[in-house]
N, C-alpha and C positions, 0 to 999 in steps of 0.2 A: 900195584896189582889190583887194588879195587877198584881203580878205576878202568883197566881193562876188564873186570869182572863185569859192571855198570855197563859198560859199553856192549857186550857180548848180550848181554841182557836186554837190551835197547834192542842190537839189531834183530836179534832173535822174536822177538816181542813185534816189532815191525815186521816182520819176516809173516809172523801168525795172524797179523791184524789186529794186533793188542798195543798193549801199550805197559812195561816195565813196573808195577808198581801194585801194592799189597796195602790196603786203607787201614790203618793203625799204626802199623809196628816199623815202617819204612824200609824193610828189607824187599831187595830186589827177588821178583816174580816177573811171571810174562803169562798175560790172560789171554784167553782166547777172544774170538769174535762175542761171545755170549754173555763173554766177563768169567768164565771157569778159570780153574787154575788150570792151566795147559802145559807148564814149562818151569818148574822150578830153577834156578842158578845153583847148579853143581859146586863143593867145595871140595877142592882139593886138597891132598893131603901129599904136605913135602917131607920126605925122610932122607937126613943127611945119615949118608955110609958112614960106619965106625968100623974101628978094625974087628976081624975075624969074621964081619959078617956075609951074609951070600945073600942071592935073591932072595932066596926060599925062606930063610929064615927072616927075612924083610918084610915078605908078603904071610908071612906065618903069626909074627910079632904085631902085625897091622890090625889085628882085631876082625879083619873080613872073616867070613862065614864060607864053607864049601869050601869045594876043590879048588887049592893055592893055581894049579897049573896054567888055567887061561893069564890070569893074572903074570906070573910067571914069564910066561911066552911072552906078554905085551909090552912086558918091560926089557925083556932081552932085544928085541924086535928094535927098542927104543931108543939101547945100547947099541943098535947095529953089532951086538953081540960081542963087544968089545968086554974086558974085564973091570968090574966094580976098581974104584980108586976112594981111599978113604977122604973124605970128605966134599965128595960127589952127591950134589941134589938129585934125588926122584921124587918125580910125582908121581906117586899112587892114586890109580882110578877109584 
């Protein structure tokens, strides 16, 4: 997985004119032409179903801020709306 994160990171970073890479700490970045930070690497967050649970209570439990519902939606959408199985991976946006 971190090496497709690395790579997402590259092209993305090429994509801007930059080039992947933050001077000190080696964690993946993607600068702009100017040298800005333009593009952080997104970490995702995977939550394995347990029983009794639902989305809402997924995206509820998740620590996000604001209205659960887009949230919500994007994972149902993800589900092709199909029902939670316990011990089924999501990634949380």
């Amino acid at each position: 997985m971190a090496v497709l994160v690395a790579a997402t990171a590259a092209v993305v970073g090429l994509a801007l004119g930059g080039m992947p890479s933050r001077p000190g700490d080696g964690s993946p970045a993607v600068t702009g032409p100017t040298g800005d930070l333009a593009v952080q690497t997104a970490v995702a967050h995977v939550h394995i179903v347990q029983p009794g649970e639902s989305l809402w209570s997924i995206v509820r439990s998740s620590g996000a801020s604001g209205d659960p519902r887009p949230v919500v939606d994007h994972l149902e959408a993800e589900l092709d709306h199909q029902s939670l199985q316990v011990g089924q991976r999501l990634v949380l946006p």
